[in-house]
C-alpha positions in Angstrom: 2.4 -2.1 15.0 5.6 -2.1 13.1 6.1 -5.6 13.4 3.2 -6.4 11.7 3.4 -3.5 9.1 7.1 -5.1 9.0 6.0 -8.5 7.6 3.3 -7.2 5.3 5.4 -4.7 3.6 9.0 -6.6 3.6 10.6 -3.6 4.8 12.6 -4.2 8.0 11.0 -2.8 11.4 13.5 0.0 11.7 12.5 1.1 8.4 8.8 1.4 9.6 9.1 3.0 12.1 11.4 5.6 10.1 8.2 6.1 7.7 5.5 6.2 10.8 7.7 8.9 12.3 7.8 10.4 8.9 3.9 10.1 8.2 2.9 11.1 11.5 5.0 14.2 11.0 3.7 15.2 7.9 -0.1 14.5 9.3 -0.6 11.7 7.1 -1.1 9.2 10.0 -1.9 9.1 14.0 -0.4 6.7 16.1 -3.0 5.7 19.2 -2.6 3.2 21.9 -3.7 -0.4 20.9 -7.1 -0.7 22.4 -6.1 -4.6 23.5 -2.6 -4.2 23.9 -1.4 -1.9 26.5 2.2 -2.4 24.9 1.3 -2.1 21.2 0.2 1.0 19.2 -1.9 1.3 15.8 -1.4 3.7 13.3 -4.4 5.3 11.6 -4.8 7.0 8.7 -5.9 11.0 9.3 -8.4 12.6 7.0 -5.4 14.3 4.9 -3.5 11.2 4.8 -6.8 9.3 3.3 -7.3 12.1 1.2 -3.4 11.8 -0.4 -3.9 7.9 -0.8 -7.2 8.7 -2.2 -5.7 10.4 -4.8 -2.8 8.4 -5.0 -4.6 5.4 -6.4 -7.1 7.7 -8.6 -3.7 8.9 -10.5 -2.6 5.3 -10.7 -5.9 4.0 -12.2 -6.0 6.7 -14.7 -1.9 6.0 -16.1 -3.2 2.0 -16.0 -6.1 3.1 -18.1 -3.7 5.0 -20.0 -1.3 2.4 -20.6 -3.8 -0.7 -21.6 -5.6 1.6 -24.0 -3.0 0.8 -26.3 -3.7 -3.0 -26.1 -6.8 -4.4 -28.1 -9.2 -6.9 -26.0 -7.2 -10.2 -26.8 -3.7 -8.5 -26.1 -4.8 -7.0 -22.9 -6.5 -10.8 -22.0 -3.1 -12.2 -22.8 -1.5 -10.0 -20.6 -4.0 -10.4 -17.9 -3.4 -14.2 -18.0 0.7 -13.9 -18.3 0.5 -11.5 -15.0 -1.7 -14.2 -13.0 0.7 -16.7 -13.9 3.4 -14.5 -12.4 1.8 -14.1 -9.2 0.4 -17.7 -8.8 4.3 -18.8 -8.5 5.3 -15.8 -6.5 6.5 -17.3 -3.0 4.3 -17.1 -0.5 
């Protein structure tokens, strides 16, 4: 599991393990043995950890609603197109 969570997040595997350990002490997340694996472990999130993300990204969406409100339709199409181009030649 913290391999994995390693290479999709670019954070070292020491590092997420720190933040499982963290999580799962806070409630936010359950570790259970890997179904397939008898050496591996997943990492679930718990109903208060959903919850928390849940609102996490509701927050986020309402400062990005927030924040392009200020750009007319052509500005925010501009910007749109500039931020494409940005990740299009983002190594892989």
């Amino acid at each position: 599991m913290p391999v994995r969570l390693a290479e999709l997040s670019g954070m070292s595997r020491s590092a997420v393990t720190n933040a499982l350990h963290t999580l799962e002490r806070g409630g936010f997340v359950a570790r259970r043995p890997s179904p397939t694996d008898r050496r591996a472990v997943t990492a679930e999130l718990t109903a208060e950890g959903e919850r928390r993300v849940r609102e996490a990204f509701e927050l986020q969406a309402s400062r990005e609603r927030e924040w392009f409100a200020a750009l007319d339709g052509a500005e925010r199409a501009e910007l749109t197109a500039l931020l494409r181009r940005l990740v299009a030649g983002r190594p892989g």
